[in-house]
C-alpha positions in Angstrom: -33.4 -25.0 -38.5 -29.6 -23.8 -39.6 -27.6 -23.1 -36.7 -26.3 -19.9 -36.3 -22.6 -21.5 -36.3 -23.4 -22.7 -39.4 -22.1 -20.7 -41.5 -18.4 -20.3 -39.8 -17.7 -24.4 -40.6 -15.3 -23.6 -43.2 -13.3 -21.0 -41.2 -12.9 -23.3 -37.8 -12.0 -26.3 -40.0 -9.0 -24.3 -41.7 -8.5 -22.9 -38.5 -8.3 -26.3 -36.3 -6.1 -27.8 -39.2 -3.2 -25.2 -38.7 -3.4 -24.7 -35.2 -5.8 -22.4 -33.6 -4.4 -22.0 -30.5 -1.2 -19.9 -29.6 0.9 -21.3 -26.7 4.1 -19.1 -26.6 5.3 -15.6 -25.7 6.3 -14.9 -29.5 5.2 -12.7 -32.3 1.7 -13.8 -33.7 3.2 -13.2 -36.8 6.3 -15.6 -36.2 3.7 -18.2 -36.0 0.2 -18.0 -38.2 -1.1 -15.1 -41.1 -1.5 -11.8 -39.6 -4.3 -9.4 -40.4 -2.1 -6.6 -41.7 1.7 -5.5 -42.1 2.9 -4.6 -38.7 3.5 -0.8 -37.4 2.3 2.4 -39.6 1.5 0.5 -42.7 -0.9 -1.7 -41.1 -2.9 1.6 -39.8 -4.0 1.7 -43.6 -5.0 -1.6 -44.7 -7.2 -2.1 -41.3 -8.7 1.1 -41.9 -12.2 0.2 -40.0 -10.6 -0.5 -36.6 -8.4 2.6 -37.3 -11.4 5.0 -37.7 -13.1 3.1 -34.4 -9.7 3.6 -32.3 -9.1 7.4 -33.9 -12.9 7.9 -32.8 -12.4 7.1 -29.2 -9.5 8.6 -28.8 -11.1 11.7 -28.9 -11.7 11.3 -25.3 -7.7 11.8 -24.9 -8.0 15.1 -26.8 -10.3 16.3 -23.8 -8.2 15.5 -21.2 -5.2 16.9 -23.1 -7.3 20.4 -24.0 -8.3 20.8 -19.9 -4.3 20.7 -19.3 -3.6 23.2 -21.8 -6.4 25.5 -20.9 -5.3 25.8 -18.0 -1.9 26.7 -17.9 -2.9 29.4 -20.1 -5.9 30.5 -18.2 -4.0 31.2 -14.3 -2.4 33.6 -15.6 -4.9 36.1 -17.6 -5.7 39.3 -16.1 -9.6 38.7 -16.7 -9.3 35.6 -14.6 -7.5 36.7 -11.8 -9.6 39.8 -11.4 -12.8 37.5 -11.2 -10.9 35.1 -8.8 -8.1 37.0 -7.4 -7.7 34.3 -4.7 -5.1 32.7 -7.3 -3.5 36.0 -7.9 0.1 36.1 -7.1 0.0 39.0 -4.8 -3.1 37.3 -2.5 -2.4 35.5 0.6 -2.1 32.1 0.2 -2.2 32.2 -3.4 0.5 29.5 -4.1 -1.9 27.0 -2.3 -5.3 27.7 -3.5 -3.7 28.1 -7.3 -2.2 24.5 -6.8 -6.0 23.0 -5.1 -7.3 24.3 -8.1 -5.1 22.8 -10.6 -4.7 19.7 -8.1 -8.2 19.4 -8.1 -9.0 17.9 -11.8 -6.3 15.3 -11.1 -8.6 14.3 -7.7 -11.5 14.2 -9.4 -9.7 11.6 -12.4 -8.5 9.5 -10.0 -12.2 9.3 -8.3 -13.5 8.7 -11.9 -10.8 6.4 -12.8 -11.3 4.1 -9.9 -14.6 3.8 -10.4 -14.8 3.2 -14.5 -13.3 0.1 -14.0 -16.4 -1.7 -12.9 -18.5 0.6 -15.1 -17.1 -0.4 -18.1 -17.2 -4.1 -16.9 -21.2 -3.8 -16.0 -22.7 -1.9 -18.6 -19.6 -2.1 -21.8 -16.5 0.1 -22.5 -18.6 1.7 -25.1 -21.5 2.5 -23.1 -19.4 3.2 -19.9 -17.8 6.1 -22.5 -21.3 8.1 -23.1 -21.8 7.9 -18.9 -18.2 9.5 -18.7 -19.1 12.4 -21.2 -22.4 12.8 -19.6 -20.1 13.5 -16.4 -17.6 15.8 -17.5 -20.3 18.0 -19.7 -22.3 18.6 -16.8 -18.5 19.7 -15.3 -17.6 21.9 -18.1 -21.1 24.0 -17.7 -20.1 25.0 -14.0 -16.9 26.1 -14.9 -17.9 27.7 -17.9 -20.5 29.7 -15.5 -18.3 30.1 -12.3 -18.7 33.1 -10.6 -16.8 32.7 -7.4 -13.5 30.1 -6.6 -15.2 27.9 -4.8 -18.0 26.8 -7.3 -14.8 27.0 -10.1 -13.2 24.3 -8.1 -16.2 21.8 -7.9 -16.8 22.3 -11.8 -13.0 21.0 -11.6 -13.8 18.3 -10.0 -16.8 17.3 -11.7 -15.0 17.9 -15.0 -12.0 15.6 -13.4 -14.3 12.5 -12.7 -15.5 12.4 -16.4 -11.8 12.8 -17.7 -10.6 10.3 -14.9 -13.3 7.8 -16.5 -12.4 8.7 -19.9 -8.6 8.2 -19.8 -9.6 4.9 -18.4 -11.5 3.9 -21.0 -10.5 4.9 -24.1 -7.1 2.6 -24.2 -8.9 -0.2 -23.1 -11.5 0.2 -26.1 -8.5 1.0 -28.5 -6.7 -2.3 -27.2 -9.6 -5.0 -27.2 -10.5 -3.6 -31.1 -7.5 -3.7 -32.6 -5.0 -6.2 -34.5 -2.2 -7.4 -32.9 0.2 -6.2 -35.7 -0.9 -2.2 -35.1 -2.2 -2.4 -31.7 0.6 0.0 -30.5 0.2 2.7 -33.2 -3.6 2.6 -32.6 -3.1 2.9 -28.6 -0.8 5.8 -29.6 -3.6 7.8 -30.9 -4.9 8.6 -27.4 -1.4 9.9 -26.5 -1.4 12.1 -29.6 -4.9 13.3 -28.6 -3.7 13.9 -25.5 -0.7 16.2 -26.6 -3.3 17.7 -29.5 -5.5 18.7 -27.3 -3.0 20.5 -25.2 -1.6 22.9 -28.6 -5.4 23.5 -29.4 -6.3 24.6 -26.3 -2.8 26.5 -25.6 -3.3 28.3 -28.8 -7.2 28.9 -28.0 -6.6 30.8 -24.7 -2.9 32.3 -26.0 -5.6 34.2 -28.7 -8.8 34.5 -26.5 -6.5 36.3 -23.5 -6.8 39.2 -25.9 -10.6 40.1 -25.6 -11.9 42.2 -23.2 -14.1 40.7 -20.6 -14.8 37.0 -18.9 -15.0 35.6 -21.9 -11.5 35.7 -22.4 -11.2 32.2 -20.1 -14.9 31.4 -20.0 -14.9 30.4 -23.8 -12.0 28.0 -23.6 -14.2 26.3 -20.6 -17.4 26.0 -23.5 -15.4 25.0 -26.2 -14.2 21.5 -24.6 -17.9 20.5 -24.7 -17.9 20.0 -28.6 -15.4 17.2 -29.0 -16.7 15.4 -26.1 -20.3 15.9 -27.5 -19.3 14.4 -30.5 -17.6 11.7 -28.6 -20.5 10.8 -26.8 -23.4 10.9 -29.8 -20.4 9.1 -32.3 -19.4 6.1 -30.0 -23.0 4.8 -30.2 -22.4 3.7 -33.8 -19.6 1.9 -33.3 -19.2 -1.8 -32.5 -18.8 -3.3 -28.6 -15.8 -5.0 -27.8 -15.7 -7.9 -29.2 -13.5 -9.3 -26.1 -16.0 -7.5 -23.7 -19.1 -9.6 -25.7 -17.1 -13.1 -25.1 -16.7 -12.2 -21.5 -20.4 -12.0 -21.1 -21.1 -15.6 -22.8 -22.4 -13.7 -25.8 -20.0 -15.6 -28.2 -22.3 -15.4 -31.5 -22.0 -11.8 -31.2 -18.2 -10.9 -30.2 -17.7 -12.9 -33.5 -19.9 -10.6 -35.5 -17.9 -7.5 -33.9 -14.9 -9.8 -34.4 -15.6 -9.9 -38.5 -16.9 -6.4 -38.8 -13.7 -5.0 -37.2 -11.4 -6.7 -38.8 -13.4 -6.1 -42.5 -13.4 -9.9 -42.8 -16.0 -12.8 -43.1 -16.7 -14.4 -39.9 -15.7 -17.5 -42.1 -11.6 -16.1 -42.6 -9.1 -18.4 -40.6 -8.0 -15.6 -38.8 -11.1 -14.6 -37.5 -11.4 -17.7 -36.4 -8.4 -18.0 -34.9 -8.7 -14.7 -32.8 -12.1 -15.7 -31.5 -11.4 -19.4 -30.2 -8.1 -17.6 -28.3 -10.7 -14.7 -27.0 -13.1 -17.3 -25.8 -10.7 -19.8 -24.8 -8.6 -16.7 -22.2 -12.8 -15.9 -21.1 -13.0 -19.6 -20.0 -9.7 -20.3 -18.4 -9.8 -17.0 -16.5 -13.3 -17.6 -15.5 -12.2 -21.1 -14.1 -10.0 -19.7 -12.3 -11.9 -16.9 -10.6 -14.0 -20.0 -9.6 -11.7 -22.1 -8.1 -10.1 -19.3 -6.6 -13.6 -17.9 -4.6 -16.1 -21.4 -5.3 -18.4 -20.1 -2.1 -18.8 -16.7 -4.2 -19.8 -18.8 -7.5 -23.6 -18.1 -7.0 -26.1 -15.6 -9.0 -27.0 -14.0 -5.7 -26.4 -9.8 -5.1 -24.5 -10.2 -2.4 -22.1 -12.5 -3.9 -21.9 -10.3 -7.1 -20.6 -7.3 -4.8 -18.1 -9.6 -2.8 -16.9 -11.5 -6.3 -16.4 -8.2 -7.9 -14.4 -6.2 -4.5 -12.0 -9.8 -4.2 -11.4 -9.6 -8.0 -10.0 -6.0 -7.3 -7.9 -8.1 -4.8 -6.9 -11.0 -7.4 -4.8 -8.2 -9.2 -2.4 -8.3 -6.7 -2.0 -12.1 -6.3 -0.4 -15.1 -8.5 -1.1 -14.7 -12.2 -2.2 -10.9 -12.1 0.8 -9.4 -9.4 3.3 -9.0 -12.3 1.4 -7.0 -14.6 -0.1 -4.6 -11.7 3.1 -3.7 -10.6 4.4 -2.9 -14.5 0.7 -0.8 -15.4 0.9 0.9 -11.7 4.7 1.7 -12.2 5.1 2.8 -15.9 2.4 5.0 -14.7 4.4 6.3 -11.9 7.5 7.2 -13.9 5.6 9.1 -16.7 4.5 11.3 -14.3 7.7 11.4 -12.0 9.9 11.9 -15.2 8.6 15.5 -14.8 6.4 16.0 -18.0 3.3 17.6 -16.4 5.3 19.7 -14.0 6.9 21.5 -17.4 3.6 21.7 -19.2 1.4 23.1 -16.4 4.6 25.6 -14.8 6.7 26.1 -18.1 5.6 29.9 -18.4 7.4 29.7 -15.2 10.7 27.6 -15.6 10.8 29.8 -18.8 11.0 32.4 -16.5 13.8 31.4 -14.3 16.0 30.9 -17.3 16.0 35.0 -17.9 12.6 35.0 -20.9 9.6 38.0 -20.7 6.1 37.4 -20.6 5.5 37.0 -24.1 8.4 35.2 -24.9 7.6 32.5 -22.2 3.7 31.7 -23.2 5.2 31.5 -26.6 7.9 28.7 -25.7 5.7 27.6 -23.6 3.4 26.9 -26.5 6.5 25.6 -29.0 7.2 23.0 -26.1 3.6 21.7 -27.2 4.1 21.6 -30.6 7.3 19.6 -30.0 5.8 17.0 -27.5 3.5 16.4 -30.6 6.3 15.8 -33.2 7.7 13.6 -30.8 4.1 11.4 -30.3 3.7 11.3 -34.1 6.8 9.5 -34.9 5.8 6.8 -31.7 2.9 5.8 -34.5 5.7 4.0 -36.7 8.2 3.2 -34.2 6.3 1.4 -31.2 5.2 -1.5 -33.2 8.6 -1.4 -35.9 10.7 -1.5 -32.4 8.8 -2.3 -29.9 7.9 -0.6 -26.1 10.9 -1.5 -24.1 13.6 -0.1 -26.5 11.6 3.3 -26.7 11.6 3.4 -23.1 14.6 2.7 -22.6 16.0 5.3 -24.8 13.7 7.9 -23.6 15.1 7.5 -20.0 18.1 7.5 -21.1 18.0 11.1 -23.4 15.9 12.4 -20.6 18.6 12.2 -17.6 20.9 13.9 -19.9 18.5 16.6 -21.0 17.3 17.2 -17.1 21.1 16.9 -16.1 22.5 19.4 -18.7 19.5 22.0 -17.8 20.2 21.9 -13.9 23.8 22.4 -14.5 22.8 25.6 -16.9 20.2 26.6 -13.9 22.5 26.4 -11.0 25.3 28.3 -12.6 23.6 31.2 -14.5 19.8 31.9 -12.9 21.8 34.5 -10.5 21.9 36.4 -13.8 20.6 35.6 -16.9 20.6 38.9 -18.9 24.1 38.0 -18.8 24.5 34.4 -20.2 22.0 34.8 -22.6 23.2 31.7 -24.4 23.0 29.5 -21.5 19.6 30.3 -20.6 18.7 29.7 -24.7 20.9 26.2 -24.4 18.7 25.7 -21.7 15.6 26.2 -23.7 16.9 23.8 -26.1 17.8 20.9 -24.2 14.3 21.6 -22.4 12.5 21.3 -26.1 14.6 17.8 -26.9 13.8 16.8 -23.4 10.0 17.0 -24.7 10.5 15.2 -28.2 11.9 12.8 -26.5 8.9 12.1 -23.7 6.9 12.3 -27.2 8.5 9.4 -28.7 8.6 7.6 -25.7 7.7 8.0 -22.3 4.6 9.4 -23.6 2.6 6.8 -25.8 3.9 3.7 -24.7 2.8 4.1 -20.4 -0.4 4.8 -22.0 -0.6 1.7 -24.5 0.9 -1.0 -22.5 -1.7 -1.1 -18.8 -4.6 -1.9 -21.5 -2.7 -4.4 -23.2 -1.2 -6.9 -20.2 -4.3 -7.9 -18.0 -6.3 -11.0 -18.3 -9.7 -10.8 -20.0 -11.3 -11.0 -16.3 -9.6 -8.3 -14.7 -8.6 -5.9 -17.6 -10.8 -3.1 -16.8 -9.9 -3.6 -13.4 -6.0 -3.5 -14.1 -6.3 -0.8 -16.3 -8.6 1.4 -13.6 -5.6 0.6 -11.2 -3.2 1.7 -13.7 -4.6 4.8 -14.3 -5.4 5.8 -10.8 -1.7 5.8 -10.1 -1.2 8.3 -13.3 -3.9 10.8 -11.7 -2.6 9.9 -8.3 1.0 10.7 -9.3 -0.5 13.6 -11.2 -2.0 15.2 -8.5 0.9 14.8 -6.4 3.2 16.3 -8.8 0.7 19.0 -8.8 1.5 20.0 -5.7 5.1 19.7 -5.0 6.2 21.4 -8.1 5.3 25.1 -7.1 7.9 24.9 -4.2 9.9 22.6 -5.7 10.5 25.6 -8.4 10.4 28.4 -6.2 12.7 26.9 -3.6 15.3 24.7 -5.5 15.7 26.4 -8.7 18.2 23.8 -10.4 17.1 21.5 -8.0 13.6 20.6 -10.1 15.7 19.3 -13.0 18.1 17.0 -10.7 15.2 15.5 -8.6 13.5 14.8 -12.0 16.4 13.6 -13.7 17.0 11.0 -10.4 13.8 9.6 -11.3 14.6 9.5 -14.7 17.6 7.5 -14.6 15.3 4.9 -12.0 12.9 4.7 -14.5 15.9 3.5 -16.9 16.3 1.0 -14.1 13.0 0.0 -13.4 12.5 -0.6 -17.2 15.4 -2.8 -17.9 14.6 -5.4 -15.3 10.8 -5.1 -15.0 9.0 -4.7 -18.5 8.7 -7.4 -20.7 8.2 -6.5 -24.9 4.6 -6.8 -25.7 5.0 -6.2 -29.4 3.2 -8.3 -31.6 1.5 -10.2 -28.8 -2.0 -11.2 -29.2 -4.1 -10.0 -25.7 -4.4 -13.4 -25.1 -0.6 -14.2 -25.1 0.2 -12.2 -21.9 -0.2 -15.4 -19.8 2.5 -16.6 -21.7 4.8 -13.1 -21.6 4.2 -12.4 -18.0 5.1 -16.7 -17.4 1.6 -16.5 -15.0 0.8 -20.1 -16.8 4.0 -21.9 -16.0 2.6 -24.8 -13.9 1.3 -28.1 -16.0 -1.5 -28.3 -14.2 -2.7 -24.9 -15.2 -1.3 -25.5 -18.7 -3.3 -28.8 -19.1 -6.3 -26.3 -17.7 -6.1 -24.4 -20.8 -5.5 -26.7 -23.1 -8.7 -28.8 -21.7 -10.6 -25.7 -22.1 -9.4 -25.3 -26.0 -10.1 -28.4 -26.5 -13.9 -28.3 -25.4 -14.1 -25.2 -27.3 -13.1 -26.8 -30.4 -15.6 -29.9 -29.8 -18.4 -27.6 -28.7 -18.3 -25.7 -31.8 -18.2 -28.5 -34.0 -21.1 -30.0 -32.5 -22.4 -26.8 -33.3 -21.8 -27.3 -37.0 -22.9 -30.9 -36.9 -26.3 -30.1 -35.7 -26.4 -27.1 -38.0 -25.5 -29.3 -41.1 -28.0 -32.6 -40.2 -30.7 -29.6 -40.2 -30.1 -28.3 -43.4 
């Protein structure tokens, strides 16, 4: 009988001749044949694993329409008069308006958490349907809310489904994709993100014109097609191949491997990707065991324990590195002040001396510009890598948030008057937004999925994006005041954090550009002992003999 190896001899004998295994920090393509050209090029020539990674990013485009419904929705006349509690003129208004807002952030953060050991158990593609099951079921209560309090648990509902999709979905896009376009692929959730916001803004800016509830209750139905679609589409697309291997089911991450890539299973490069995959699996795996050996055993109760002290390991030697840099870059894009402008811009529009319609309007432009600004991250994140677009971004950000609060401070006492402050104002606001776009944006968004070990990536990445919703939720609710009271002093608080993240960036994040998934050991420097070096290279080794045993026993029974 032919061994199912068989058939890959030709591949992992090319492949063992020029070196399979990468030991450095570098480029993959300073050092064997890449799949593709590197950045926006390559987006066309792997055209299969672009069309998987577009596909799942749909789940970005639902989180992104739920913020843009939103900050549309508070303010229509048919909504406040079903749930006046939100009304500006009710008691207590300022707090149950930010609960309610605050409240899909809670629920994401909840969902989040908990997708980490979802995706691990049952796969990241399956872990994707449970998540839209979830935030369907949260999209029918709000869609048929009739009083504020059953409005705020369809929030949350809706929240733990968005929560577990924003989780997800990068960590998908990452483990499918080619080194070379990794970046530009992982930017696709962003711009879903920021394209689900304009469709939704532009939904509700039209729908606040009919008469009746269904002003704001058809934005609410509409978010359930594209997460339909997500949820019956991901079914035909390939598992992880990376998620496969770290199951043992080797023979089949290298059929994913193949079909992804539009390759034989047979191409040197296939080859080489899968011997690195399993070889990561292995050492990672080794180490878990050597870290808990008493927790080793197929027993329930060890399972629980192993999988609550891997949570733990992210935080120790060989993880602590990367949890800081996914749990921080996910701190400053919030604390850089991007969701504060999109969910209160009708009302810092406001404050610089705009009517009604004029403020939904640049309220909606500010949208439109955030999506310019993603769309050119597509070529640029993988031509120039992540720590040069954040560091750039912080940078044209102070300035923006600088220039604005010196506009605010000196001219809100009377802006019929300055007229073109309040419009240099608007400007600098607009270029403060292509600038998050092209930077802060994508890249805190790419880089958590991209950094963890095999072992613990879903777990890293969960972390990562708890402290977005986290941060989220708190930004939530110290903006309102933070407007109302401070005026000017929004834009200099944000701009503080801005210039930190400049900081933070500069010392903290390494470039990840280029860099195979299984190269962060080497880019983080979590393998620089020789006894853990020797580790791998024992493991590779085995590897290598294991599978030509493989094709040995294949060929004698031919």
């Amino acid at each position: 009988m032919q061994s199912k190896f068989a058939e890959t001899e030709e591949g992992a004998n090319t492949a063992h001749e020029r070196g399979t295994f990468v030991h450095h920090a570098e480029a993959v393509w300073d050092q064997r044949d890449p799949y593709d050209p590197s950045g926006f090029r390559g987006v066309f020539t792997s055209y299969y694993a672009t069309l998987c990674a577009a596909f799942a990013a749909i789940g970005g485009m639902v989180f992104g329409y739920d913020q843009g419904v939103v900050s549309v929705v508070l303010v229509m006349p048919q909504f406040l008069s079903r749930f006046p509690r939100v009304s500006e003129t009710a008691p207590g208004a300022g707090f149950y308006k930010g609960l309610l807002t605050a409240m899909i952030e809670l629920g994401a953060l909840i969902g989040a958490f908990n997708q980490g050991w979802i995706a691990d158990k049952i796969s990241r593609k399956y872990s994707i349907v449970v998540a839209v099951v979830i935030f369907t079921l949260g999209s029918i209560v709000q869609t048929a809310a009739v009083d504020y309090a059953m409005l705020t648990v369809g929030r949350l509902i809706g929240g733990i489904g968005i929560g577990m999709l924003s989780m997800v979905a990068p960590l998908y896009i990452s483990e499918i994709s080619p080194p070379e376009i990794r970046g530009a692929l992982l930017v696709l959730e962003e711009f879903c993100i920021v394209f689900g916001i304009v469709i939704a803004y532009w939904i509700t800016y039209g729908t606040r014109y009919m008469t009746g509830e269904w002003a704001w209750r058809l934005p609410f139905l509409l978010q359930m097609i594209p997460s339909t679609v997500l949820g019956l589409g991901i079914l035909f697309l390939p598992f992880s191949p990376r998620w496969l291997a770290s199951k043992g089911r080797d023979f089949e991450a290298l059929q994913s491997l193949g079909k992804l890539r539009q390759l034989p299973t047979t191409d040197p490069r296939v080859q080489q990707e899968w011997f690195d995959i399993r070889a990561e699996v292995a050492f990672h795996h080794q180490t878990s065991a050597m870290r808990h050996p008493a927790l080793q055993g197929k027993s329930k109760s060890n399972s629980i324990k192993l999988e609550l002290v891997s949570w733990m390991d992210c935080f120790r030697k060989g993880c602590w590195r990367r949890t800081h840099v996914g749990v921080g870059i996910m701190f400053f894009q919030q604390f850089v002040g991007i969701n504060a402008l999109i969910y209160y811009s009708p009302t810092l529009f406001e404050t610089m001396g705009l009517n009604y319609s004029m403020q939904l309007i640049m309220s909606g432009v500010l949208n439109v510009t955030q999506l310019v600004g993603v769309s050119t991250s597509i070529w640029t994140i993988d031509r120039f890598g992540r720590r040069p677009l954040l560091l750039w971004g912080s940078f044209f950000m102070t300035v923006s948030h600088l220039i604005i609060a010196v506009f605010v401070g000196k001219y809100s006492q009377n802006w019929s008057a300055h007229r073109g402050p309040g419009w240099a104002s608007a400007a600098f606001l607009l270029f403060y937004m292509l600038s998050f776009g092209a930077t802060w944006g994508p890249v805190p968004w790419a880089m958590p999925s991209e950094i963890f070990p095999s072992s613990l990536r879903a777990k890293g990445v969960a972390l990562s994006t708890c402290s977005n919703w986290l941060n989220n939720f708190i930004i939530g609710l110290i903006t309102p005041p933070l407007v109302q009271n401070t005026g000017f002093g929004a834009y200099t608080f944000f701009a503080v954090f801005c210039l930190l993240s400049f900081v933070w960036t500069f010392f903290f994040v390494p470039e990840t550009r280029g860099r195979t998934l299984e190269q962060m050991d080497h880019v983080f420097k979590d393998t620089s002992s020789e006894e853990e070096e020797a580790r791998r290279y024992a493991i590779e080794a085995d590897i290598i003999a294991s599978h030509r045993r493989d094709l040995n026993a294949g060929t004698k029974d031919q």
